[in-house]
C-alpha positions as CSV (number, residue, x, y, z in Angstrom):
1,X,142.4,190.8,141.3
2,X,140.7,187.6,143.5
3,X,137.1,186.8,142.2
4,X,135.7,184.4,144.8
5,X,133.3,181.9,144.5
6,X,131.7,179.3,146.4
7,X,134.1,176.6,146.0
8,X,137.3,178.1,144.7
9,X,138.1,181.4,143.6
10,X,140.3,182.8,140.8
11,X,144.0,184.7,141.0
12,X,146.1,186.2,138.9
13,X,149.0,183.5,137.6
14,X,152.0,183.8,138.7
15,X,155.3,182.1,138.0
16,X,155.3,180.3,141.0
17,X,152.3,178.7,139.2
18,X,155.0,177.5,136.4
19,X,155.3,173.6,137.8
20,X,151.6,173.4,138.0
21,X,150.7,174.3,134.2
22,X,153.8,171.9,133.2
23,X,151.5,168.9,135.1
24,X,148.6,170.0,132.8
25,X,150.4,170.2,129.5
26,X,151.9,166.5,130.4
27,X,148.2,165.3,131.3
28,X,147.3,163.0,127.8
29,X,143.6,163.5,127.4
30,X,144.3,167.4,128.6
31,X,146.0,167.9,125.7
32,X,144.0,166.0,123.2
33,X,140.8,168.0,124.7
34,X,142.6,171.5,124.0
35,X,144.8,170.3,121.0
36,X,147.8,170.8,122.6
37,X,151.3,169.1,120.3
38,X,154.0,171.3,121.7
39,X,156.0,169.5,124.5
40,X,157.0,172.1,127.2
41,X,160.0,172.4,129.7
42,X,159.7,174.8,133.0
43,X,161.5,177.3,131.5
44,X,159.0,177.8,128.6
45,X,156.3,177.6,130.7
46,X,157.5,180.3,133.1
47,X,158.3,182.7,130.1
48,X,155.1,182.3,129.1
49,X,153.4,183.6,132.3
50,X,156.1,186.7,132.2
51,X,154.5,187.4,128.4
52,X,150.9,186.6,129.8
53,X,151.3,189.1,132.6
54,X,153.1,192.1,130.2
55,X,150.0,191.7,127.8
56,X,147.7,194.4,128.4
57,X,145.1,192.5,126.0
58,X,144.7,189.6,128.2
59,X,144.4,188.6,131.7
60,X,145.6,185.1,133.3
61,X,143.9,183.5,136.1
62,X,144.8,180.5,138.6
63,X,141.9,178.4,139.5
64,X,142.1,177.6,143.0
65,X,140.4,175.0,145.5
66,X,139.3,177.3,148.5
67,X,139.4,174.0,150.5
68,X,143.4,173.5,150.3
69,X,144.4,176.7,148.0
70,X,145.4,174.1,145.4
71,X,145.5,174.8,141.4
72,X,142.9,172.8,139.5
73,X,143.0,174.9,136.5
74,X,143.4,178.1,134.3
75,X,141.8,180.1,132.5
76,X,142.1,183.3,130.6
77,X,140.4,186.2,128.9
78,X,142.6,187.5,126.0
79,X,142.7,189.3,122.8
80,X,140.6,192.1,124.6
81,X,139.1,194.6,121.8
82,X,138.2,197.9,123.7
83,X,137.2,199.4,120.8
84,X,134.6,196.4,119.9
85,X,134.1,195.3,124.0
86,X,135.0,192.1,122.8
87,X,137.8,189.1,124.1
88,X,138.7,185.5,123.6
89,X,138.4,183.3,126.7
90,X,140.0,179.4,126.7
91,X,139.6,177.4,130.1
92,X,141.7,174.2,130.9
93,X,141.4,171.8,134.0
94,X,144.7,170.7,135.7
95,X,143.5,166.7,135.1
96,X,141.0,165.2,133.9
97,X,140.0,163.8,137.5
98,X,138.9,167.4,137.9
99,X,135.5,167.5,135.1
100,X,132.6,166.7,135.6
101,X,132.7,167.9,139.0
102,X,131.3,171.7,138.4
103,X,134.5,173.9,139.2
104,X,134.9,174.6,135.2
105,X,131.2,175.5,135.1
106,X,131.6,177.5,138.9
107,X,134.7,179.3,136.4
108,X,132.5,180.4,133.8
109,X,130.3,181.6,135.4
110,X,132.6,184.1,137.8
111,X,134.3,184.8,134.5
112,X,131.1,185.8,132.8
113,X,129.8,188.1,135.9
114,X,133.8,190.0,135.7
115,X,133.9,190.2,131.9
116,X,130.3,191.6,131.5
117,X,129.5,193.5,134.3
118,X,133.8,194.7,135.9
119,X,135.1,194.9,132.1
120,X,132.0,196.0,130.6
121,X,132.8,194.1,127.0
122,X,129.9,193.2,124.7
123,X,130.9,189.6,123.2
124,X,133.2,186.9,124.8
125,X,134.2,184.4,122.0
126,X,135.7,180.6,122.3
127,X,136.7,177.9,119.9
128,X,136.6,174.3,121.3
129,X,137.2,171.0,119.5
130,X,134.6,169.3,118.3
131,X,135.7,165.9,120.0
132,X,135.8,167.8,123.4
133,X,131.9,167.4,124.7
134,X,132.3,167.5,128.5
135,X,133.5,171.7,127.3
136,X,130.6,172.2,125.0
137,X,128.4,171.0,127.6
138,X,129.8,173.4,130.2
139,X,129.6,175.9,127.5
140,X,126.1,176.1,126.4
141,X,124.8,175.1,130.3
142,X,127.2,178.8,130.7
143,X,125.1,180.6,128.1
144,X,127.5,180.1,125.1
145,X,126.0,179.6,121.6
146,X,127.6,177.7,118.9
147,X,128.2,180.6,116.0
148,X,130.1,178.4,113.2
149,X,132.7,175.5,112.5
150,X,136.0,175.5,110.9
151,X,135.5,172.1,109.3
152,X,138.8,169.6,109.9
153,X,141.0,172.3,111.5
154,X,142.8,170.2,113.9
155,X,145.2,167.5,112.8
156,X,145.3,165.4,116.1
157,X,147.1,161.7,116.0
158,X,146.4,161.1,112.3
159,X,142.8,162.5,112.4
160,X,141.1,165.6,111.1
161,X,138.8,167.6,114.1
162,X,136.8,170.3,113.3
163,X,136.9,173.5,115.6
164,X,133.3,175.2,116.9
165,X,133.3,178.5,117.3
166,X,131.0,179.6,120.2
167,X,130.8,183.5,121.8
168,X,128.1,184.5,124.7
169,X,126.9,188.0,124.5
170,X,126.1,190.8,127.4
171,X,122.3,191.0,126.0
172,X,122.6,186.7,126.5
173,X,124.0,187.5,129.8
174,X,121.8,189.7,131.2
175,X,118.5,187.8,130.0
176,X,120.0,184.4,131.8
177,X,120.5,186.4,135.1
């Protein structure tokens, strides 16, 4: 599956990806934006791509620069419910030299089109920290709405943050497009 966009498109992950998402777990406000503690080796991160692609409930996705083919993120849709037409989606930038420049928002927005209108689910739900704005702005400017908050769920360097849960419906969808 390629879903192309105007500036990058998105690709299955691969392992050969594996050296790239190592950058973006070692990337210090990365990690504080997406809560990340664990520390990761190449091996670990290469597993994890083998689990990724063997899950049937979830699909991985490189985002690529369709100037120089280059990985400035990854995203994925996961926990698919078929039953309910529902998933989980989390989206993650390779640096932070990479927001604020539209590619997450370009993302979303292929994502949305493929999970409402290819995978024909009903709900597609996130949870974001609170301290993370430049994501909640990308997120409500994508159509998400803010359904609740798990007060002080994060413990990050000595400091409680609480989690927002925010989902986009196909009925939002449709009225926004």
């Amino acid at each position: 599956m390629h879903i192309e966009g105007e500036r990058i498109y998105l690709r299955p992950l691969g392992k050969e990806d594996a050296a790239a998402l190592l950058e973006m777990t070692m990337d210090e406000e990365i990690r504080y934006m997406t809560g990340t503690k664990a520390v990761f080796n190449l091996d670990q991160i290469k597993q994890h791509i083998e689990n990724c692609t063997a899950d049937p409930t979830r699909q991985d996705f490189a985002i690529c620069s369709k100037m120089d083919h280059s990985i400035i993120g990854e995203l994925s849709i996961l926990d698919m419910d078929e039953e309910d037409r529902k998933a989980g989606f989390r989206i993650s930038m390779r640096s932070v030299q990479l927001t604020g420049k539209g590619y997450g928002t370009e993302s979303i927005q292929l994502v949305l089109q493929y999970v409402f209108d290819h995978l024909r689910l009903n709900r597609l739900q996130l949870e974001v920290f609170a301290h993370n704005i430049r994501g909640i702005r990308v997120y409500e400017k994508t159509g998400f709405q803010r359904e609740g908050v798990l007060r002080q769920s994060l413990k990050y360097n000595g400091e409680y943050v609480d989690e927002i849960i925010m989902a986009i419906l196909k009925q939002d969808y449709d009225k926004a497009n």
